[in-house]
C-alpha positions as CSV (number, residue, x, y, z in Angstrom):
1,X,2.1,7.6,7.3
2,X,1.9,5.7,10.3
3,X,4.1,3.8,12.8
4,X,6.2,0.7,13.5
5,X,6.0,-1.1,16.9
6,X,8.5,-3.7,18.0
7,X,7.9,-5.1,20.8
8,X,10.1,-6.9,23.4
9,X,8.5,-10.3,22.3
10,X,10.0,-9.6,18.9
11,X,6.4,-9.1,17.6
12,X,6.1,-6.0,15.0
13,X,2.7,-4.2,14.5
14,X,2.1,-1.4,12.5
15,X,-0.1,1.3,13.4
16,X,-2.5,3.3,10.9
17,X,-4.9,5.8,12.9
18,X,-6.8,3.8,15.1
19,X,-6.0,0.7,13.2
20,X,-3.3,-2.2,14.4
21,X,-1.5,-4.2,11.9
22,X,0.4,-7.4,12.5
23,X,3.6,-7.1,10.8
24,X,5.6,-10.9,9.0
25,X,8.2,-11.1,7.2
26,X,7.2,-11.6,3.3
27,X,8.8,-13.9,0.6
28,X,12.2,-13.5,-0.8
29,X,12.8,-12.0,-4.2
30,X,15.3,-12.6,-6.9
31,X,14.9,-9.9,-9.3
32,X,15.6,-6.0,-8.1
33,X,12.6,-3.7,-7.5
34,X,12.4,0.1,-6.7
35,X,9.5,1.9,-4.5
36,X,8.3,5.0,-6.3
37,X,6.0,7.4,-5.8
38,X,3.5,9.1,-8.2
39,X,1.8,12.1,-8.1
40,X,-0.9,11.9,-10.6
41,X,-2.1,15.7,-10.5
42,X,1.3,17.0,-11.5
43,X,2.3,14.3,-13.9
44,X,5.7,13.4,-11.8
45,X,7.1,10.3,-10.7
46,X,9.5,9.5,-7.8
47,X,12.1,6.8,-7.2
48,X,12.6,6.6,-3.3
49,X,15.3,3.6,-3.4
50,X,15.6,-0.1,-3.7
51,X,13.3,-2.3,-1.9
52,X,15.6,-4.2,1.0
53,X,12.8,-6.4,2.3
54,X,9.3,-7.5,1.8
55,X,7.2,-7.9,4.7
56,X,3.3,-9.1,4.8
57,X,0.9,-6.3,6.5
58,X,-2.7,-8.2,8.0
59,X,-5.1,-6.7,10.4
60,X,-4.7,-7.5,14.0
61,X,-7.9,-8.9,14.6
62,X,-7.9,-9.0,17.9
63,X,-7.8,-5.3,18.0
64,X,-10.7,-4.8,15.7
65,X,-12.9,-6.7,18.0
66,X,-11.8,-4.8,21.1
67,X,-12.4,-1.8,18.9
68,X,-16.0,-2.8,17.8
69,X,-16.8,-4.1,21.2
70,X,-15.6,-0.7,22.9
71,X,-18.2,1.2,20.7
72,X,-21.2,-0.9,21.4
């Protein structure tokens, strides 16, 4: 779907297309949750496993404006 960049810094960004993501850990959870995925057309539903980890995905900013500015 995309891809994870870790960086030297320890900074993680996720890439999307064009599209930069900054990339923080998330809040801690007490309770067990599973990441499934559905496909609506056939009617089926798939487990993929145990979440491990939440993390909290925001757009890099930064790179949107060098994006917009590039186009002008």
């Amino acid at each position: 779907m995309g891809k994870m960049l870790v960086y030297k810094s320890g900074a993680v960004k996720f890439k999307l297309g064009d599209a930069l993501y900054d990339v923080s850990p998330g809040s801690d959870c007490i309770f067990s949750q599973d990441v499934a995925a559905i496909n609506t057309a056939a009617r089926k539903c798939c487990v993929l496993g145990e979440l491990g980890q939440r993390v909290v995905i925001t757009p890099d900013v930064d790179s949107l404006l060098d994006a917009t500015i590039e186009l002008d």
